[in-house]
C-alpha positions in Angstrom: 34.1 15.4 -31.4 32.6 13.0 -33.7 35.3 10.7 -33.5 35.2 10.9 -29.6 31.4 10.6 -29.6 32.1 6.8 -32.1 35.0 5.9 -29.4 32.7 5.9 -26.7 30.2 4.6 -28.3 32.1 1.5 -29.5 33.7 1.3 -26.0 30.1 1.3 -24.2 29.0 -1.9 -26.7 31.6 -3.6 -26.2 31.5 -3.5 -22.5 27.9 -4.0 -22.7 28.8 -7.6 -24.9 31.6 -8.1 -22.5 28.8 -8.1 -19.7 26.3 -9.8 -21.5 28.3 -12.2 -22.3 29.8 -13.0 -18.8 26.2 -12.7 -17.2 24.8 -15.6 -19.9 28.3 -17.5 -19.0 27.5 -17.1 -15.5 24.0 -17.9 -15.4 25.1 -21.0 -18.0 27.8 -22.3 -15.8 24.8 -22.1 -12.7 22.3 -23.8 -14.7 24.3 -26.3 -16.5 26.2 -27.8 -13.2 22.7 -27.8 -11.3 21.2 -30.2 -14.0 24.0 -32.1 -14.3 24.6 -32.5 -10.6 20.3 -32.6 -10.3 19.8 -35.1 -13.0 22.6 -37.4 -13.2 24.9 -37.3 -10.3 23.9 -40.3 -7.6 24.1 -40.2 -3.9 23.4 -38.2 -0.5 24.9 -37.7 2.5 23.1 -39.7 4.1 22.6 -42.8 1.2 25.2 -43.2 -1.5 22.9 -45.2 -3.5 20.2 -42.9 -3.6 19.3 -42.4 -7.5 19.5 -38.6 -9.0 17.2 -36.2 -7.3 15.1 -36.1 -10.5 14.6 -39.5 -10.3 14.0 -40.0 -6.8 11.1 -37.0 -6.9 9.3 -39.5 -9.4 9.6 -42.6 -8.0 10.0 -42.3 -3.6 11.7 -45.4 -1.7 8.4 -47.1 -0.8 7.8 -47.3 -5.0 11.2 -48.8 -5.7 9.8 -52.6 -4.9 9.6 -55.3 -6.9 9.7 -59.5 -6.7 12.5 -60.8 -7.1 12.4 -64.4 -9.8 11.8 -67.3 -7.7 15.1 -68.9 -9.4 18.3 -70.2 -8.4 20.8 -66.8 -8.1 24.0 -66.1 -7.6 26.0 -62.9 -7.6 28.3 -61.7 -10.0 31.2 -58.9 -10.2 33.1 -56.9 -12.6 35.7 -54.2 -13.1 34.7 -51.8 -15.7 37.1 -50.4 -18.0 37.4 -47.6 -16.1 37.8 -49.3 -13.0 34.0 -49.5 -11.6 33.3 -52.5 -9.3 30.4 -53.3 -11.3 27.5 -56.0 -10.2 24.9 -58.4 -11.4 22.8 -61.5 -10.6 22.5 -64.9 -12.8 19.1 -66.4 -12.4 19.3 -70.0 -13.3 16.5 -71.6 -15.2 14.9 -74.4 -13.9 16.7 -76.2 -17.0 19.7 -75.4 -18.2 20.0 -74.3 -21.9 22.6 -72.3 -24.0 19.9 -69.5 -24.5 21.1 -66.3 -22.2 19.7 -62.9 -21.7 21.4 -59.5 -20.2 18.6 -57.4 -19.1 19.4 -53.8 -18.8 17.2 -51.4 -16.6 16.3 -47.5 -17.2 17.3 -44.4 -16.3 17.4 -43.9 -12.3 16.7 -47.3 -11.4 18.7 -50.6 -10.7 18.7 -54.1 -11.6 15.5 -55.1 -9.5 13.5 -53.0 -12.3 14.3 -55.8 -14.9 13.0 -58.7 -12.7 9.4 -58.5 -14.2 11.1 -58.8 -17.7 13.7 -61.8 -16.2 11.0 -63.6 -14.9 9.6 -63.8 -18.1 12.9 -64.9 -19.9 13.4 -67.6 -17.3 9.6 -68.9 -18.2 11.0 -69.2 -21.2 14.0 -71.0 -20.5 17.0 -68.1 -20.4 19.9 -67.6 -18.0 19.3 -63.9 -17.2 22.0 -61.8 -15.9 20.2 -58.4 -14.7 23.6 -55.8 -14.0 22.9 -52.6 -12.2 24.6 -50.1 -14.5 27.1 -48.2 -13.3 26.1 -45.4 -10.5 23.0 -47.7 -9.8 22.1 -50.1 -7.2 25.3 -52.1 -5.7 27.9 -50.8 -8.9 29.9 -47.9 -8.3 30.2 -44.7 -10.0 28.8 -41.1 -9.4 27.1 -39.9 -12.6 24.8 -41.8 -15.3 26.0 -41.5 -18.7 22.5 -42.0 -20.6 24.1 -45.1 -22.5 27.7 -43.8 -23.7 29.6 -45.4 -21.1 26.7 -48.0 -20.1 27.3 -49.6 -23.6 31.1 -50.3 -22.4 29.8 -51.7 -19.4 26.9 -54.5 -21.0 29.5 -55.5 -24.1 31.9 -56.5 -21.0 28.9 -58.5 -19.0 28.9 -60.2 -22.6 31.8 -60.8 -22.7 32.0 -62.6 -19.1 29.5 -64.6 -20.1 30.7 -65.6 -23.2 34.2 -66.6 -21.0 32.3 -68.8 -18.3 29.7 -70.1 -21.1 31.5 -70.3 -24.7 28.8 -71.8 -25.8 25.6 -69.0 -24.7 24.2 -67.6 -27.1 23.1 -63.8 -25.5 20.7 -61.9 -26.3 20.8 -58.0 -25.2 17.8 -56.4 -23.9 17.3 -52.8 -22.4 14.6 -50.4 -21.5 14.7 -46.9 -21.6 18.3 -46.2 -21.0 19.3 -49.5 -20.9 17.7 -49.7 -24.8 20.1 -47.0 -25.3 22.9 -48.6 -24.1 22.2 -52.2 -25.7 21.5 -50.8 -29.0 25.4 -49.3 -28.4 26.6 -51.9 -27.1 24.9 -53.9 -30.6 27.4 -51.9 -32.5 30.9 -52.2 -30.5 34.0 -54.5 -31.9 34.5 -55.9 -28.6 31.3 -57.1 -28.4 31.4 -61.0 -28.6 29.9 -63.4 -31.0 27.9 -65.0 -28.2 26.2 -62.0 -28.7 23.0 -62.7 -31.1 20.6 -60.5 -30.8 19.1 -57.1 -29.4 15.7 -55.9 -28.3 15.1 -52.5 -27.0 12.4 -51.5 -25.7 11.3 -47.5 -25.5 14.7 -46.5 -26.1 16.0 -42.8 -27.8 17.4 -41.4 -30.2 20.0 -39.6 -28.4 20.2 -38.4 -25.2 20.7 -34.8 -26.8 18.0 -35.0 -28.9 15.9 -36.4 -25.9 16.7 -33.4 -24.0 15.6 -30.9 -26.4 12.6 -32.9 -26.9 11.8 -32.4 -23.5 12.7 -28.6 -22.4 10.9 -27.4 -25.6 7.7 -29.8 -25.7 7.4 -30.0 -21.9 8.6 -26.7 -21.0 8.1 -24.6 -23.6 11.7 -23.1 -23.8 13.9 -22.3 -26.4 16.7 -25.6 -26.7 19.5 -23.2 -27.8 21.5 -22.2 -25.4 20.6 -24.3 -22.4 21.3 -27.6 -24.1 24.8 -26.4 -25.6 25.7 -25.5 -21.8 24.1 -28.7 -20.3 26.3 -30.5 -22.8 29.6 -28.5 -22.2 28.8 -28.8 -18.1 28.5 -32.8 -19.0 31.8 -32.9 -20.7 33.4 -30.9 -17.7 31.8 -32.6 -14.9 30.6 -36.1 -15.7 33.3 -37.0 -18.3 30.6 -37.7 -21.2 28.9 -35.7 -23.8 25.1 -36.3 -24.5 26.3 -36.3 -28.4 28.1 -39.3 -27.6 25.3 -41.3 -26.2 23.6 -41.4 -29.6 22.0 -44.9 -30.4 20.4 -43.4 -33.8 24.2 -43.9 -35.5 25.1 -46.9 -33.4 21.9 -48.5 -35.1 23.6 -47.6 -38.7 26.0 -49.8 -38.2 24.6 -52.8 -35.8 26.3 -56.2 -35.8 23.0 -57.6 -34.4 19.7 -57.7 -35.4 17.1 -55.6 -33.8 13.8 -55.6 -32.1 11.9 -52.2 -31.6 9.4 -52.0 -29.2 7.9 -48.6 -28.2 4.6 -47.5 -26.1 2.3 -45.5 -28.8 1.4 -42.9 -25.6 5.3 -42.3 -24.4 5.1 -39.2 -22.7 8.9 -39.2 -22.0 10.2 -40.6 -25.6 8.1 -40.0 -28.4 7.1 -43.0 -30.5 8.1 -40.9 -33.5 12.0 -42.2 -31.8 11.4 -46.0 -32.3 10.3 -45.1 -36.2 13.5 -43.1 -36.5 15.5 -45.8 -35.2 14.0 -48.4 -37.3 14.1 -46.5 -40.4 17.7 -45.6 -39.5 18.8 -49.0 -38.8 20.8 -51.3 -40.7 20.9 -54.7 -38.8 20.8 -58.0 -40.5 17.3 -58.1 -39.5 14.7 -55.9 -37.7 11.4 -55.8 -36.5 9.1 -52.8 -35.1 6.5 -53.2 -32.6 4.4 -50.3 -31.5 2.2 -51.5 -28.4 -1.0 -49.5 -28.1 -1.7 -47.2 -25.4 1.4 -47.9 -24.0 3.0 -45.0 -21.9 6.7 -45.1 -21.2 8.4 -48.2 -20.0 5.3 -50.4 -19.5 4.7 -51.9 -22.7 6.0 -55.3 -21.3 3.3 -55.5 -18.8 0.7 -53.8 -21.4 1.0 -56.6 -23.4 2.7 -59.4 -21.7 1.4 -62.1 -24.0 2.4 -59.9 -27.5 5.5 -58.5 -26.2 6.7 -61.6 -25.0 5.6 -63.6 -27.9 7.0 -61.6 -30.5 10.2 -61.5 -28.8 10.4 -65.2 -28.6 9.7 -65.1 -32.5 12.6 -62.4 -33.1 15.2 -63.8 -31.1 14.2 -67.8 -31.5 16.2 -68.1 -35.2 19.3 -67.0 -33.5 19.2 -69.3 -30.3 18.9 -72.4 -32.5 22.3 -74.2 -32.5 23.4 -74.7 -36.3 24.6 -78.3 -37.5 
């Protein structure tokens, strides 16, 4: 009887596990795909182009408008190594120079979010090429990749530069996502040697870490499981892990030097990210600039005068042209 009475008993655990188990599965597999599909997945019926929903509750169509540089343009396309038709504009400066600048823009939005920082470039003298990234604005693609595959995508802008201008010398800069994927892109073999320097501006860690960050600080939830079953419902779906979109190693092993520039009030990256990646980094040369007050992605307009200044100072060494 006692033997019967342990039978069932291990038999009624195991089949409580068993449905434990498939439930959290389940409910996993739900969750996961939904915030996949609800934060990186690009499109609607009715607009391909729309951004992810979670973007697009944050920032509505009327909000998404900005000048574009009073500059000579012209359009430029690409094939991305996965077979993306991939887009950009070249604003020309009023005169021409061998100083160039690859502008990358955030999470959600497209190329017409780097004009503000273009603008500035081309003040200064720069041939700016602003990409949208893929799955954003006029490039193809379904799903962000939170910088993995983005850094693919701005070491081959580089490198179509450096084949129509041998003799640029390119400077990468990014914000938010696009300081993800330039500080990846910093570290990549195929990146060419036109390529000088990097500045990122409110960039992450890594997209995982980012994640947790936010479910636990801004929602108050546990990270464990729900980030091990976004990440697994990435892999599945989008063809990426958030592990792989990790700028805090690319930074270990840079081929360009650095500039870090973070808002000390980011809500959305903590400034505690930028001193990681600084202390983390071993560029040539680096430089970290915390702009007061600054909440995400702003700094730039903060602070024109310092931000712009100090990266004219940073990136100024490596635009000279050595006798």
């Amino acid at each position: 009887m006692k033997k019967l009475f342990l039978s069932c008993l291990l038999t009624a655990i195991i089949t409580i596990i068993v449905a434990v188990t498939a439930f959290v599965m389940g409910t996993g597999y739900f969750i996961g795909n939904y915030a996949v599909h609800f934060g990186l997945e690009r499109g609607t019926a009715d607009n391909p182009q729309e951004p992810p929903r979670a973007y697009a509750l944050l920032m509505p169509p009327e909000a998404r408008r900005f000048n574009k540089p009073d500059y000579t343009d012209e359009t430029w396309h690409m094939t991305s190594f996965d077979g993306l038709a991939m887009t950009a504009t070249h604003f020309m400066p009023d005169t021409d120079s061998d100083r160039w600048v690859i502008v990358a823009h955030g999470y959600g939005c497209t190329q017409q979010n780097s004009w503000y920082i273009a603008e500035n470039y081309l003040m200064m003298g720069y041939h700016v090429l602003t990409p949208d990234l893929r799955a954003s604005g006029d490039s193809e693609g379904k799903f962000l990749t939170m910088g993995c595959k983005e850094s693919a995508d701005i070491a081959a802008w580089a490198r179509l530069v450096a084949r129509r201008h041998p003799q640029a010398k390119i400077v990468l800069h990014g914000v938010s996502m696009g300081a993800a994927s330039v500080m990846m892109a910093a570290s990549r073999d195929d990146l060419p040697v036109q390529a000088v320097a990097c500045v990122e501006d409110c960039g992450y860690t890594s997209a995982f870490d980012l994640l947790v960050h936010q479910i636990t600080e801004s929602f108050g939830l546990p990270a464990f499981p729900a980030m091990q079953l976004l990440d697994w419902r990435c892999q599945k779906v989008a063809d990426f892990s958030l592990r792989d979109a990790e700028p805090v190693t690319a930074v270990k092993k840079s081929k360009l030097p650095i500039l870090f520039i973070h808002g000390s009030k980011d809500p959305l990256v903590p400034v505690d990210m930028a001193e990681t990646l600084y202390e983390q980094a071993e560029a040539p040369e680096k430089k970290l600039l915390i702009i007061d007050g600054a909440v995400h992605a702003i700094a730039s307009q903060k602070e024109q005068e310092k931000y712009f200044k100090t990266v004219n100072d940073f990136v100024r060494p490596y635009m000279e042209t050595k006798e």
